[in-house]
Backbone as CSV, one residue per row, in Angstrom:
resi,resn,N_x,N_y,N_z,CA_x,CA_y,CA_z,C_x,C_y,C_z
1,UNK,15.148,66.903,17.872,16.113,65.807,17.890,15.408,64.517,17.485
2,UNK,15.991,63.553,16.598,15.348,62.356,16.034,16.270,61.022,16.272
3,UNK,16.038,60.283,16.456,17.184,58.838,15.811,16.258,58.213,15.243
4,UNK,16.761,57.241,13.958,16.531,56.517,13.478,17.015,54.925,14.329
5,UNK,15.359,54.546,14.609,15.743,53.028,15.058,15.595,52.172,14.396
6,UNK,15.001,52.143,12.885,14.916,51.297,11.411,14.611,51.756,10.966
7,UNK,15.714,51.195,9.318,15.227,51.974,8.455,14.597,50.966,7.655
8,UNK,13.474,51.373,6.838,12.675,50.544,6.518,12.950,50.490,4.691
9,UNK,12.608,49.462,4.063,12.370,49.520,2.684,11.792,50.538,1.607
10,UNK,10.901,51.419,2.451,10.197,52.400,1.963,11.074,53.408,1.926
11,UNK,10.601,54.550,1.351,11.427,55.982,1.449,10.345,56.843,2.156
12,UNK,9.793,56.096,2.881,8.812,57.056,3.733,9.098,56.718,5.361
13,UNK,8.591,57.991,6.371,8.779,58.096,7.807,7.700,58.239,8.480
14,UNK,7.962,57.593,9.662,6.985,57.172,10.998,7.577,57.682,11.976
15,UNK,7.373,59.436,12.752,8.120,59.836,13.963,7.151,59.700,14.777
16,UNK,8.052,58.798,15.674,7.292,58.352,17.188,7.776,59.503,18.087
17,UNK,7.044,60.860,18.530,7.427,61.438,19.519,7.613,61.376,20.868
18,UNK,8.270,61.351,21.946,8.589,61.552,23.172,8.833,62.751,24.004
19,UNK,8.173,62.619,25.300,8.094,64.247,26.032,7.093,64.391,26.865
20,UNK,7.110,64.699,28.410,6.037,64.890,29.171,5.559,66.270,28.900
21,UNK,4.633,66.400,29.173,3.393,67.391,28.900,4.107,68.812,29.251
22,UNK,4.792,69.651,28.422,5.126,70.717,28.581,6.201,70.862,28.212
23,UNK,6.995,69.661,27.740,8.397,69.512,26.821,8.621,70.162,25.724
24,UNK,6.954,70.883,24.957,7.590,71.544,23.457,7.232,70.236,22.311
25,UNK,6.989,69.176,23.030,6.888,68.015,21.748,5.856,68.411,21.373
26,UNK,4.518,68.904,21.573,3.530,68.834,20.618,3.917,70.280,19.358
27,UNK,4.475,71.443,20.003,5.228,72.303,19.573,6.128,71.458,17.992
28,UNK,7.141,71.051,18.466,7.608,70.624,17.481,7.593,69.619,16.775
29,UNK,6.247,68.682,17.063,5.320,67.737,16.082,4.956,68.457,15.035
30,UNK,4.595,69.581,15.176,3.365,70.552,14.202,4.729,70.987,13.286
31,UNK,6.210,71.217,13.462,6.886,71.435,12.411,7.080,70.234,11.833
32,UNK,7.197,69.238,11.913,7.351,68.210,11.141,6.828,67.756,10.106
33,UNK,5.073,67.820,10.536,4.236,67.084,9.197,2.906,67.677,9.530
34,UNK,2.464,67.621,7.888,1.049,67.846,8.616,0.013,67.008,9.300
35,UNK,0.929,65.527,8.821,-0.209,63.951,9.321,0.608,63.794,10.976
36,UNK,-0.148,64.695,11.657,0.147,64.615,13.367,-1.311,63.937,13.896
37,UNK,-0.780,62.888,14.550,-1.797,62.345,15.422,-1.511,61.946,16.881
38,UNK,-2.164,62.519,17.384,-2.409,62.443,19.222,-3.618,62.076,19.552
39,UNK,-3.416,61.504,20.753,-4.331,60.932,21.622,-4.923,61.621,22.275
40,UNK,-4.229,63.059,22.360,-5.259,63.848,23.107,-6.467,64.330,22.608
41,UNK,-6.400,64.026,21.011,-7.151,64.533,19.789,-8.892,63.989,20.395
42,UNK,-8.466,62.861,20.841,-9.902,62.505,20.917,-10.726,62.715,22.222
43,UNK,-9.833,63.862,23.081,-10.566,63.895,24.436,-10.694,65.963,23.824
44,UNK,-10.338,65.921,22.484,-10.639,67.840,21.814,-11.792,67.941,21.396
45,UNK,-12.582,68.701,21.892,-13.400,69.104,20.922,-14.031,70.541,21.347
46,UNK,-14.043,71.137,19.717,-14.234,72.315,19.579,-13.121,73.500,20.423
47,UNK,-12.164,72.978,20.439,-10.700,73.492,20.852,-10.574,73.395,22.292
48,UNK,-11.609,72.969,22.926,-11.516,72.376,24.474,-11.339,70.876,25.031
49,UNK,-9.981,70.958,25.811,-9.590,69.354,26.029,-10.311,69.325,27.205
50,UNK,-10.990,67.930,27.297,-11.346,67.151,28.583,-10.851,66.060,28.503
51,UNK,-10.264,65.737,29.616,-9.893,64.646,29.991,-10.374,63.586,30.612
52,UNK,-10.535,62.390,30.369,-11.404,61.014,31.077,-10.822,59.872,31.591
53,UNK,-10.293,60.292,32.095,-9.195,58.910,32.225,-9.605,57.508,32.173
54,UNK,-10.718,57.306,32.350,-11.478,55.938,32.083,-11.678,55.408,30.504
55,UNK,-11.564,56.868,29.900,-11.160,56.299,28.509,-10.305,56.192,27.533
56,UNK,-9.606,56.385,28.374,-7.748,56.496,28.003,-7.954,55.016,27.417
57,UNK,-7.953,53.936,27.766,-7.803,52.778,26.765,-8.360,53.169,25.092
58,UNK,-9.775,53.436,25.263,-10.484,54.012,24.079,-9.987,55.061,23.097
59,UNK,-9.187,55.625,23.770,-8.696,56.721,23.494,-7.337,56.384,22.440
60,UNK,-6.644,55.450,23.151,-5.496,55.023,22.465,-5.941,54.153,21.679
61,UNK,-6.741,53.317,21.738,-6.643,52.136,20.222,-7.542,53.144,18.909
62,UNK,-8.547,54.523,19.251,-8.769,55.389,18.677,-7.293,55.568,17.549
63,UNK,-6.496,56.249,18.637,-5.474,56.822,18.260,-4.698,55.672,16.843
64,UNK,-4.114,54.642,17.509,-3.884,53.693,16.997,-4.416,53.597,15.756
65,UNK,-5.593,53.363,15.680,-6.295,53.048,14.577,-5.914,53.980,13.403
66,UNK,-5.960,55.310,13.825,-6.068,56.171,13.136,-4.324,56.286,12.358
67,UNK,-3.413,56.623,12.807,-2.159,55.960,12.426,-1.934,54.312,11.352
68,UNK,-2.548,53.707,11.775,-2.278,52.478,11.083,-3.164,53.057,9.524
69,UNK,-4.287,53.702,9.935,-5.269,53.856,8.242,-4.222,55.241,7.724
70,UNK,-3.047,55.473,7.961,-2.326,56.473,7.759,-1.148,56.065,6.751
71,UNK,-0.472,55.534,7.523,0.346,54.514,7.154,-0.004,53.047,5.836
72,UNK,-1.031,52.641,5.821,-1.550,51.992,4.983,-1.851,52.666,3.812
73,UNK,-2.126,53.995,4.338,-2.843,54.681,2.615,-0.639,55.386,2.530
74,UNK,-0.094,55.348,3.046,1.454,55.643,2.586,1.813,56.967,2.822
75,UNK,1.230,57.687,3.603,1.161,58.923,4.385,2.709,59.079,4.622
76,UNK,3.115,60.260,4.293,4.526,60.447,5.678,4.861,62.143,5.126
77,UNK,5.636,62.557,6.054,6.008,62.043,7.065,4.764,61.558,8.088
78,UNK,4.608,60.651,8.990,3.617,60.365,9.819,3.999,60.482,11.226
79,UNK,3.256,61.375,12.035,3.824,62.355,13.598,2.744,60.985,14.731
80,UNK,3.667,60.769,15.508,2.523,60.008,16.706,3.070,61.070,17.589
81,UNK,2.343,61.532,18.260,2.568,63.049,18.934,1.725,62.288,20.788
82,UNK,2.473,61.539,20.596,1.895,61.037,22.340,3.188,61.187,23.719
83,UNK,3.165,61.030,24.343,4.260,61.006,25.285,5.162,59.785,25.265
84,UNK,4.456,58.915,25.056,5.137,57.845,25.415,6.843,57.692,25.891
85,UNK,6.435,57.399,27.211,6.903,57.743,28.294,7.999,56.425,28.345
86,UNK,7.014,54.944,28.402,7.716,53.675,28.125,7.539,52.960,26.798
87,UNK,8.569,52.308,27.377,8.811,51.551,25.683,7.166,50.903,25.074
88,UNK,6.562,50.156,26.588,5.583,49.653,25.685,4.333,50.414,25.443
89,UNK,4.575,51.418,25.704,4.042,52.843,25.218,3.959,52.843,23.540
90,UNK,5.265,52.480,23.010,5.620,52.806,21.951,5.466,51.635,20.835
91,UNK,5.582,50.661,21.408,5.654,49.160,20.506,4.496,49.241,19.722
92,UNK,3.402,49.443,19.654,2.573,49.556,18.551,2.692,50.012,17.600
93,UNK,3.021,51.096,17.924,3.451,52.222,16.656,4.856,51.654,15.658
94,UNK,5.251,51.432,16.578,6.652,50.805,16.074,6.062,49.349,15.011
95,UNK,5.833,48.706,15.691,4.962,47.407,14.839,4.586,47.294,13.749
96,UNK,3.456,48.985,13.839,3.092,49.316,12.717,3.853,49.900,11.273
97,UNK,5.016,50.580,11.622,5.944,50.706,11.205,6.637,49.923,10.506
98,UNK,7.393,48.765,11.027,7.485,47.543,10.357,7.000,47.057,9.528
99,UNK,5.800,46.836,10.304,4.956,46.010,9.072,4.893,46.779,7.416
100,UNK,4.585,48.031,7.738,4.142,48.822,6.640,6.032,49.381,5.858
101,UNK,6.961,48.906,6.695,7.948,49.088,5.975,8.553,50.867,5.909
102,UNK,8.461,51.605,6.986,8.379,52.503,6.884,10.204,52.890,7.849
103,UNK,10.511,54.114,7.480,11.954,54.563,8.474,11.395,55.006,9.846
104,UNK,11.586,54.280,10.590,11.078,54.880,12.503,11.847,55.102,13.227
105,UNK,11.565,56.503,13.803,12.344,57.754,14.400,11.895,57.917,15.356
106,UNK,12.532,57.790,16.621,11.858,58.199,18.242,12.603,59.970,18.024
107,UNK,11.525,60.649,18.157,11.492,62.099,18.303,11.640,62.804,19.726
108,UNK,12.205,63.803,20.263,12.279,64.490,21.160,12.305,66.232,20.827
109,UNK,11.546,66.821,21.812,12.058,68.592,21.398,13.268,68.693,22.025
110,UNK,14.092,69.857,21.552,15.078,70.120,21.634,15.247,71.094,22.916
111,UNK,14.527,71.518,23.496,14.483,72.266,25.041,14.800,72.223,25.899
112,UNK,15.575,73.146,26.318,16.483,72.760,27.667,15.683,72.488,29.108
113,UNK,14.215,72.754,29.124,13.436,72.528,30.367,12.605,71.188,29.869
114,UNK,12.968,70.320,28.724,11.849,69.230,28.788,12.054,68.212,30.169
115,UNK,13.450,68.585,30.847,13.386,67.414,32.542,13.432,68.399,33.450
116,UNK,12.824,69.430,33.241,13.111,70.189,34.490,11.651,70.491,34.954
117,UNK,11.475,69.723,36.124,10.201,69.619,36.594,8.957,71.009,36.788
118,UNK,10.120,71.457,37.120,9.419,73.170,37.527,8.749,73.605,36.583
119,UNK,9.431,73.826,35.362,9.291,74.606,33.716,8.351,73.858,33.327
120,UNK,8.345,72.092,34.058,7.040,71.345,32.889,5.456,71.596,33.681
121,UNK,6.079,72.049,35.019,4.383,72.356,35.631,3.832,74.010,35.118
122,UNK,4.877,74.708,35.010,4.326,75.649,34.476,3.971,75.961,32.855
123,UNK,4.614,75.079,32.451,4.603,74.903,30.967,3.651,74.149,30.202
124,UNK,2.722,73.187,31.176,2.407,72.027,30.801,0.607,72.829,30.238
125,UNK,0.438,72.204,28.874,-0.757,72.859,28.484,-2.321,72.609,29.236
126,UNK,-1.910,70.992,29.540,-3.216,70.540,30.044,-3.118,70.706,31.253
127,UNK,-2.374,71.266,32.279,-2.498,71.532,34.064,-2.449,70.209,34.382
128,UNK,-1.334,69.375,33.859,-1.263,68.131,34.535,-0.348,68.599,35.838
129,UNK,-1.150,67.746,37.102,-0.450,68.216,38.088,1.030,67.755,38.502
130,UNK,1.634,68.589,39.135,3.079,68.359,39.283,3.372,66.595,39.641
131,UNK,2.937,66.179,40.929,2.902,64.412,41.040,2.544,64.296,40.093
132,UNK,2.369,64.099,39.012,1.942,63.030,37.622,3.220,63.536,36.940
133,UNK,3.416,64.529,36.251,4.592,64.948,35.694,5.648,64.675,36.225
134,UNK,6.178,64.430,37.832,7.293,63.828,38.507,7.217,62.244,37.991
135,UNK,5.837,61.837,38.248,5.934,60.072,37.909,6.601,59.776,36.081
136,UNK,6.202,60.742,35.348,6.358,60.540,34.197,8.023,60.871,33.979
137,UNK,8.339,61.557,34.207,9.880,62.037,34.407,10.298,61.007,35.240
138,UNK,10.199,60.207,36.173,10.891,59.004,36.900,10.395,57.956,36.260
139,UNK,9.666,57.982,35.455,9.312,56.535,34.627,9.983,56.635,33.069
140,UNK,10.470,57.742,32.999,11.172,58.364,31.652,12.230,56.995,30.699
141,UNK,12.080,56.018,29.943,13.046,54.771,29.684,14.103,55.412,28.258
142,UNK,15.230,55.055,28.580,16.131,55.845,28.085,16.647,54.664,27.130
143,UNK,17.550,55.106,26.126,18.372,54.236,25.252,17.758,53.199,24.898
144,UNK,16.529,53.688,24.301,15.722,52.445,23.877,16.081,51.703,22.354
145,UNK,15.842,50.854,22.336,16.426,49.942,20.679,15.074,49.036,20.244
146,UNK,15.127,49.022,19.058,14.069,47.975,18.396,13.447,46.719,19.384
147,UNK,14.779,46.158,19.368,14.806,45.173,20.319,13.727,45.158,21.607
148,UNK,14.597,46.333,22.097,14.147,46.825,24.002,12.911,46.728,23.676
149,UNK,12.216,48.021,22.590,10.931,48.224,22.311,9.918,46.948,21.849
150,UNK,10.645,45.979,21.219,9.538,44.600,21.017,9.212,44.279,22.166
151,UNK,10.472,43.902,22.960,10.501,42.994,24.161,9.947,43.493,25.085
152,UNK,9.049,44.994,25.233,8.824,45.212,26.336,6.977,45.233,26.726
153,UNK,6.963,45.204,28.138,5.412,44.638,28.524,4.755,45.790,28.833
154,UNK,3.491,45.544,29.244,2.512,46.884,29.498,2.329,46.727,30.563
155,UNK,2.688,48.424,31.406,2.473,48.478,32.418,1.976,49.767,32.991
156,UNK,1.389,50.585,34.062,0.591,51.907,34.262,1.565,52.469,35.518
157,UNK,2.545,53.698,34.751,3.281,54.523,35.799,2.114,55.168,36.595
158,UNK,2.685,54.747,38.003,1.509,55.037,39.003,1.558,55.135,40.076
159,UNK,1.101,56.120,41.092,1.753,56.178,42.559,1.368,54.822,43.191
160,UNK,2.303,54.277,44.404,1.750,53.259,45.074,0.823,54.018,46.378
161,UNK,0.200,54.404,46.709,-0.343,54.841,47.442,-0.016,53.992,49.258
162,UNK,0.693,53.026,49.514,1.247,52.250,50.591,1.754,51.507,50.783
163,UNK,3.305,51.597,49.367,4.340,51.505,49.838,4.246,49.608,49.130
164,UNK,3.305,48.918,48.722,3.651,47.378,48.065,4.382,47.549,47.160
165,UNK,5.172,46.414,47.432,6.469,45.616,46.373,5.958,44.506,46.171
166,UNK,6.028,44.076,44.309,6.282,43.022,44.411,5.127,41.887,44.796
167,UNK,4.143,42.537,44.981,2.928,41.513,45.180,1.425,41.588,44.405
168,UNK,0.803,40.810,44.701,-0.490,40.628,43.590,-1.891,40.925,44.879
169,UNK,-2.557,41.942,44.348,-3.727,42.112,45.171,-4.867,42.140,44.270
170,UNK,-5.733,41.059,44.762,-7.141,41.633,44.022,-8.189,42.022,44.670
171,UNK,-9.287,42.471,43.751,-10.490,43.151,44.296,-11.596,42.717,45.104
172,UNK,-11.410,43.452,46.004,-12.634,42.599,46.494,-14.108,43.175,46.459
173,UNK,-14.386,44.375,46.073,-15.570,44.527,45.331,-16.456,44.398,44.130
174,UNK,-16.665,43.876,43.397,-16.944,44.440,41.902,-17.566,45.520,41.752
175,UNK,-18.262,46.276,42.476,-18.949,47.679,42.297,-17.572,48.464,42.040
176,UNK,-16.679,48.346,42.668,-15.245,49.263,42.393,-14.637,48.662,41.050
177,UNK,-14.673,47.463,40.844,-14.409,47.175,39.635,-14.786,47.725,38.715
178,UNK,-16.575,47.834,38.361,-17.311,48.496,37.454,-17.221,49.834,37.382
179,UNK,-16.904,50.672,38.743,-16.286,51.754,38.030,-15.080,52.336,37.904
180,UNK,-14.029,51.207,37.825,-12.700,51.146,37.027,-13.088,51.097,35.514
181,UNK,-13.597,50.224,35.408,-14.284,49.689,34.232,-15.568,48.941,34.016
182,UNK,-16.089,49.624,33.410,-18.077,49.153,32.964,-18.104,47.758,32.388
183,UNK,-16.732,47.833,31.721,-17.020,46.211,30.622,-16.067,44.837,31.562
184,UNK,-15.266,45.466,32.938,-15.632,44.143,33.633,-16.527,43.203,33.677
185,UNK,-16.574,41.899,33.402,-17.654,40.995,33.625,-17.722,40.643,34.724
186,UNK,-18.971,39.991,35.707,-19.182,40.028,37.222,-18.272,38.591,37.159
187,UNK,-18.624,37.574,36.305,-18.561,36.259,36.316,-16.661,36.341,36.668
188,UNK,-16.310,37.720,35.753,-14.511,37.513,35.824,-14.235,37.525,37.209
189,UNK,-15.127,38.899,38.005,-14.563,39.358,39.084,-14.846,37.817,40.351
190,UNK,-15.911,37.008,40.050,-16.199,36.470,40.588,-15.256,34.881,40.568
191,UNK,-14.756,35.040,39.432,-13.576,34.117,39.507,-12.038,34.281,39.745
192,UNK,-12.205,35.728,40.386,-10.819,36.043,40.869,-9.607,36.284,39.863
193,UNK,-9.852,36.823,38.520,-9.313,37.056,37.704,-9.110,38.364,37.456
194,UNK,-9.350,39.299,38.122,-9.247,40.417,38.324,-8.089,40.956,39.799
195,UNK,-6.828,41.362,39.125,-6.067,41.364,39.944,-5.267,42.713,39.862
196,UNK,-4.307,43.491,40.669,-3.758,44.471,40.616,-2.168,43.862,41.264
197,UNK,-1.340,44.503,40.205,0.038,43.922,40.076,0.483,45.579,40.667
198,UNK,1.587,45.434,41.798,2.187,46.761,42.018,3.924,46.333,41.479
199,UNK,4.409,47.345,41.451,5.674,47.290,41.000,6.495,47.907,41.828
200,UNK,7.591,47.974,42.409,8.332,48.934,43.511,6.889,50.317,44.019
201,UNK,7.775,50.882,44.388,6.944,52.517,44.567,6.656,53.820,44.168
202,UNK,6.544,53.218,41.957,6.755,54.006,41.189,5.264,53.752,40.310
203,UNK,5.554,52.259,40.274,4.490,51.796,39.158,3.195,51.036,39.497
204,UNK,2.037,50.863,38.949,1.483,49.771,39.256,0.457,49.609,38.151
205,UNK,-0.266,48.458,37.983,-0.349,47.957,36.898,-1.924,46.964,37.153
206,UNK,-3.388,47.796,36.693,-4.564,46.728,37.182,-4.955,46.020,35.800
207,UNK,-4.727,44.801,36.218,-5.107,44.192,35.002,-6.496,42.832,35.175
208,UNK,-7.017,42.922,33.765,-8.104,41.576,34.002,-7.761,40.460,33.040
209,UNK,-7.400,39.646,33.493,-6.384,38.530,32.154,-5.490,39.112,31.321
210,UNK,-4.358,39.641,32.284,-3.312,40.496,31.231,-4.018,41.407,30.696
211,UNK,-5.234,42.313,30.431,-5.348,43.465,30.101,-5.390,44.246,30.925
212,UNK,-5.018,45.686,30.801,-4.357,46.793,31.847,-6.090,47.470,31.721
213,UNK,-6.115,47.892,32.851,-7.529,48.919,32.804,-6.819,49.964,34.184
214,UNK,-7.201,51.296,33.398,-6.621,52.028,34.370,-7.768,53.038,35.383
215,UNK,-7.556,53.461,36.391,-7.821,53.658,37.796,-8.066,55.333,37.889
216,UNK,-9.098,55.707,38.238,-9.153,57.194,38.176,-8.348,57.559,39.361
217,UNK,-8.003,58.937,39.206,-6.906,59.530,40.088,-7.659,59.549,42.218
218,UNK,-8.846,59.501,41.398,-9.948,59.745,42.679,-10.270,58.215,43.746
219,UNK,-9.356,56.982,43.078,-9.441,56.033,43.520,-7.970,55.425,43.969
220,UNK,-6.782,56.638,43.952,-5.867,56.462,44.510,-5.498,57.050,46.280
221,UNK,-4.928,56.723,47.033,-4.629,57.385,48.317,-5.145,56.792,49.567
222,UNK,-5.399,57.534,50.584,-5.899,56.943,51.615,-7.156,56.124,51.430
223,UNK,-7.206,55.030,51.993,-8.378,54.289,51.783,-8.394,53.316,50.374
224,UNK,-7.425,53.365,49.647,-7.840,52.557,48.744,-7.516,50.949,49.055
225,UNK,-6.893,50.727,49.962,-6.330,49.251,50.305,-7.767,48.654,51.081
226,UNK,-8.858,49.196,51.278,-10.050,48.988,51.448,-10.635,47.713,50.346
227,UNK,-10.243,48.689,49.289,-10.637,47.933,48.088,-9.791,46.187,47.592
228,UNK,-8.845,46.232,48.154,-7.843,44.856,47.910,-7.698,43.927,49.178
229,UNK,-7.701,42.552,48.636,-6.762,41.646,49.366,-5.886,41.240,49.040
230,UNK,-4.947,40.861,49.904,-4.057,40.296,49.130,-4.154,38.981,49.153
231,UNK,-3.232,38.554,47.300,-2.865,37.043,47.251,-2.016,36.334,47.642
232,UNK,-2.010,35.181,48.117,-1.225,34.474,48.170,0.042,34.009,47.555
233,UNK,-0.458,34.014,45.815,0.337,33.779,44.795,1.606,34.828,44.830
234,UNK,2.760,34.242,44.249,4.048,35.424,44.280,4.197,36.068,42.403
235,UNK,3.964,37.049,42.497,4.626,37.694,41.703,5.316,36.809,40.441
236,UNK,4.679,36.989,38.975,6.036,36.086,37.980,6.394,37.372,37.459
């Protein structure tokens, strides 16, 4: 299944795929084109995926990159074979699209178990565990438009581990900082610019001056409110 969300000047296509991990989308990426690019591509090698979650940023502007030198040389059809789950998941690609003048198509497989939680834990190639595949299916953004997709911000579907709304906590270690992320600077953490934004009890979102750095799974749950205080400041 495809829609066209612009059509571009070119007579060439940019399918942005959609689908949690066991939906059949990477399945029916591979009928589409042969210029398929995923993000998982860069955690493959030698036909074995590992996963790093610390370099999931790396991973995606990888990805990114690789799409845009795709699109520039006039490639198509051109497959982004990622989940993207939210819109601002997707706005890059889309961007890129634009710019390069291309027709952009949010893609889906056609399978009757891509929301049926059960079928995607057993289905799912990489053994993503069932809680992650529930978060991704409840973070799922529907009826998306050009528009929606410019306008929308970056944020990390994510368990709350105790229940915050709505408030701003930052770190109070930097050793936990550094191994969120190595390229924290001490001087940032030390100026309190390092903060963690939660969102209801779905999402949450660690960022260092508006950039998102994301949180290994091993630093979620009991005990992690160890790591935060909270701010004062409210929520914009």
């Amino acid at each position: 299944m495809r829609q066209l969300i612009y059509k571009g000047e070119k007579n060439k296509d940019l399918l942005i795929m959609r689908g949690v991990s066991g939906s059949g989308k990477t399945t029916y990426a591979k009928t589409l084109s042969k210029y398929v690019y995923s993000t998982d591509d860069y955690f493959t090698k030698d036909g074995k995926y590992s996963f790093c979650i610390e370099k999931a940023n790396i991973a995606h502007d990888w990805n990114r990159n690789r799409v845009k030198d795709a699109l520039e040389k006039g490639l198509s059809p051109v497959v982004v074979d990622n989940a993207n789950i939210c819109a601002w998941e997707i706005k890059p690609y889309l961007e890129m699209g634009l710019l390069e003048g291309y027709n952009v198509y949010l893609a889906e497989p056609d399978t009757d178990f891509k929301f049926d939680l059960e079928e995607l834990v057993k289905k799912s190639a990489h053994n993503v565990p069932r809680k992650y595949l529930k978060l991704m299916l409840d973070g799922y953004e529907t009826n998306l438009t050009v528009e929606k997709i410019l306008n929308s911000k970056k944020y990390f579907y994510a368990n709350n581990p105790f229940g915050i709304t709505e408030k701003n906590y930052t770190v109070k270690d930097y050793s936990f900082c550094n191994k969120i992320n190595p390229n924290i600077k001490k001087e940032d953490f030390e100026k309190n610019k390092v903060i963690i934004l939660w969102k209801g009890n779905k999402r949450a979102g660690y960022y260092l001056q508006g950039i998102e750095i994301f949180v290994s799974k091993n630093f979620h749950g009991k005990g992690i409110e160890n790591y935060f205080f909270k701010k004062e400041t409210n929520n914009n």
